[in-house]
N, C-alpha and C positions, 0 to 999 in steps of 0.2 A: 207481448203483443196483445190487444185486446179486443180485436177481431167483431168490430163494431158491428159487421154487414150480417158474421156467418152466425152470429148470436141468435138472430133474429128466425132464423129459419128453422130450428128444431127447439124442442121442450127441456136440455140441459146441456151445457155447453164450457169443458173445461179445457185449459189450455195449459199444458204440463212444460216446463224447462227443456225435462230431460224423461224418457223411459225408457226401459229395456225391450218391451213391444208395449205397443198400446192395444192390441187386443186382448196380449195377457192382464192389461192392468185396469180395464172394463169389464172384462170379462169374472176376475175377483170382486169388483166393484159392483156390479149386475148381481152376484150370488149372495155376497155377504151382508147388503143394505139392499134388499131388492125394492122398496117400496121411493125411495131416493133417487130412482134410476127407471125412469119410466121407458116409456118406448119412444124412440129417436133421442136417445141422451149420448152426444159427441166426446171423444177425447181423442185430443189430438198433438202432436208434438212436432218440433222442427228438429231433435235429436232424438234419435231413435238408435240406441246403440247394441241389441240385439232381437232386430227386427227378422221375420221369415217368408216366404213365400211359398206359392202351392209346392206340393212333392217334396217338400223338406228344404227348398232352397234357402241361401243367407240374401238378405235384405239390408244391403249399407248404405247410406249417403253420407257425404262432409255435414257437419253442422251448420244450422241456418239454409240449405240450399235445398230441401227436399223437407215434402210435410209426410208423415206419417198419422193416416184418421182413421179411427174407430166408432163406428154407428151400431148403437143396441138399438137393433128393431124386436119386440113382440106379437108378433100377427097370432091371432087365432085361427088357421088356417088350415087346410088338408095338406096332413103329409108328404102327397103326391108333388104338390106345389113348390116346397120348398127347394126345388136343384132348381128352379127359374132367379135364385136372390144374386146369387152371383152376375149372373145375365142382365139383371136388374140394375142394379151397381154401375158394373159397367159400363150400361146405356146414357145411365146418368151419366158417368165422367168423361164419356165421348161428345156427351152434347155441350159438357163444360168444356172441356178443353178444346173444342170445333167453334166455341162461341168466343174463347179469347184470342185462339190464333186467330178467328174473322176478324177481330177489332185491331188486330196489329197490322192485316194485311192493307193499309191507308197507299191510296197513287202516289208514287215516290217522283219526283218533278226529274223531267229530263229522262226518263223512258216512256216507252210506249206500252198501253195496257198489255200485252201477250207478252211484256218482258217483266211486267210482275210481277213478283213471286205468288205461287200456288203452292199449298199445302192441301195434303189429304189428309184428314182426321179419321180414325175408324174404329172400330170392337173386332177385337179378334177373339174369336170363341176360344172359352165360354168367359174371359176376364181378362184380358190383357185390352190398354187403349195405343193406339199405336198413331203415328205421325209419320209419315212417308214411309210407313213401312218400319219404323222403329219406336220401341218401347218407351213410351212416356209415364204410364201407370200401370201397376199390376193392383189385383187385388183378390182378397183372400177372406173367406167367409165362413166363421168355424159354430158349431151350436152349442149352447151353453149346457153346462154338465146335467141341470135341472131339464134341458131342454125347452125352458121357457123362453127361449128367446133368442137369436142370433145378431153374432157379430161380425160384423162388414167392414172388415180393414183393406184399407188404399195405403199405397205407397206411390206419391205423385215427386216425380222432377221436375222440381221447378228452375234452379238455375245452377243448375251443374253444368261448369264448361268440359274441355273435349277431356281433358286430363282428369277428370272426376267421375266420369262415366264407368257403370262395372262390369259394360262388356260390346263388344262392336257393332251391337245390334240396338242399342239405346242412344234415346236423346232427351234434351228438357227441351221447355219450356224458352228461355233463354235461348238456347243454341238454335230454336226456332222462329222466333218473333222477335231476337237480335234485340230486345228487351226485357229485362228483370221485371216479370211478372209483380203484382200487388198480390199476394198470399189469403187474404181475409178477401182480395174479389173473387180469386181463382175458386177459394175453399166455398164462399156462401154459393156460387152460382152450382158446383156439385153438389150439397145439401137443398139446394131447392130445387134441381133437378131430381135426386133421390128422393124425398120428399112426396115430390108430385106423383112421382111411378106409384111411390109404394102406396099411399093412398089409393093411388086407383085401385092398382090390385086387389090390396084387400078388401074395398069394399065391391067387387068382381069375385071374393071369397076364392083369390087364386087361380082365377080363370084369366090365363093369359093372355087371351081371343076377345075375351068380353072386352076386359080391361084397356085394351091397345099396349100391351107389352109387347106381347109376340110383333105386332108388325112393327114396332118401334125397334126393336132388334134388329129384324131382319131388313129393316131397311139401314140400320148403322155396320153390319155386319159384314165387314170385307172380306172376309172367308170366305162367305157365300159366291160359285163359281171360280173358286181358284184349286187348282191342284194343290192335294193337303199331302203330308205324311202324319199319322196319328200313332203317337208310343203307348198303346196299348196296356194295360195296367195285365201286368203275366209278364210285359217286356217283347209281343210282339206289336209286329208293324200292320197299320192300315195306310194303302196307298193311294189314294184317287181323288176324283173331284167333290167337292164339300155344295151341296145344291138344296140344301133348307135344312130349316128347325124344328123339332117336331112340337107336339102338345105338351112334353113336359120338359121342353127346352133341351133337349138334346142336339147333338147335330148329325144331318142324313149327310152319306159319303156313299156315295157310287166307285165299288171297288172297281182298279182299274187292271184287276187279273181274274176276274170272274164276271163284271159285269153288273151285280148284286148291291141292291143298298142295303144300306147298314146302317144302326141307330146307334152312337155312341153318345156316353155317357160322360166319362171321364178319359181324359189319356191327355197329354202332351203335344198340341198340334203345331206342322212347322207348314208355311208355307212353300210351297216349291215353285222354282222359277226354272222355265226349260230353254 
């Protein structure tokens, strides 16, 4: 593939057959030639055959039908800042994947607008991009052994049908817009949306507020006011309404057996539907 559009958008840009993750294989690349590998250098693959996700999860797709990208960012920034990249990411690939299912949503002849199809696009804290409520991209953001630098791996479905799917809560691309996505429009418009964040940001030196991170979240952020259950890193439960973001990107959760907000950090969030 030669990825005409997504070339254009970041400072190095390879496109591998086959890896085993592409974070693992940026992230060797970033350490061992570090001057060869600036900040926003891409790799990215259509066969990913021992890909992973947060909490130890496995990350598979059929070949050809799901990309796997890896972005080396190096910000010089306060450390405080850095749990906002994930959330970063994210934002970008909800605005990408909300911008291609808008272009698929065309007046279909012979209904009537309210019988249109409607898609929701959204960020489910702090990294999942979801579509009606099911999983279109995850993604995973690990820092480099040196610590110079962090890598931002997505796992996007792009045309996986029903029987390719890895579990009842996922969809593509395809099985939404009832079209085989273009891969190099889908992949450049998230590289130019991550792009844009992250510039901001850092010349905001991290400051999510200055920057318009934080409201950009929070307004893609479909968690926000929905009954959460949060898996607790220990393996307990947080139960309640999920009602903002704080200053270093956490998410506030108003418990709903005491009453008490609560800053969470990391955990496992499901939505609840009553």
């Amino acid at each position: 593939m030669e990825f005409s559009l997504s070339r254009t958008e970041v400072s190095r840009f390879e496109f591998l057959s086959e890896a085993a993750s592409t974070n693992d294989v940026l992230k060797e690349f970033a350490t061992t030639d570090a001057a060869a590998w600036p900040d926003l250098s891409v790799v990215v693959t259509d066969n990913q055959t021992q890909g992973r996700g947060r909490l130890g999860r496995v990350w598979l797709a059929p070949t050809g039908k799901a990309l796997a990208i890896s972005v080396l960012v190096r910000p010089q920034l306060p450390t405080a800042s850095l749990g906002w990249f994930p959330l970063l990411a994210g934002a970008a690939m909800t605005r990408a994947v909300r911008s291609v299912v808008e272009k698929s949503l065309q007046p279909v002849e012979g209904l009537k607008e309210a019988e249109d199809p409607h898609h929701e696009t959204t960020l489910k804290w702090p990294n999942d991009v979801l579509i009606n409520g099911y999983k279109v991209c995850g993604i995973l953001c690990e820092l480099l052994p040196d610590a110079t630098g962090i890598i931002i791996g997505a796992g996007l479905n792009l045309s996986l049908d029903e029987h390719d799917l890895p579990t009842l809560t996922s969809t593509s691309l395809l099985l939404v817009t009832r079209t085989a996505p273009d891969p190099d429009e889908v992949l450049a418009a998230y590289l130019h949306e991550l792009a844009t964040l992250y510039r901001a940001f850092v010349k905001a030196n991290g400051d999510a507020q200055q920057s318009g991170l934080h409201t950009a979240v929070e307004k893609l952020c479909g968690t926000l006011g929905s009954v959460v259950r949060v898996e607790l890193p220990g393996g307990s439960d947080l139960v309640g309404t999920a009602t903002g973001i704080d200053t270093e990107g956490q998410l506030r959760v108003v418990n709903q057996a005491d009453g008490e907000e609560r800053s969470v950090a990391a955990g496992d969030v499901t939505h609840l539907r009553y």
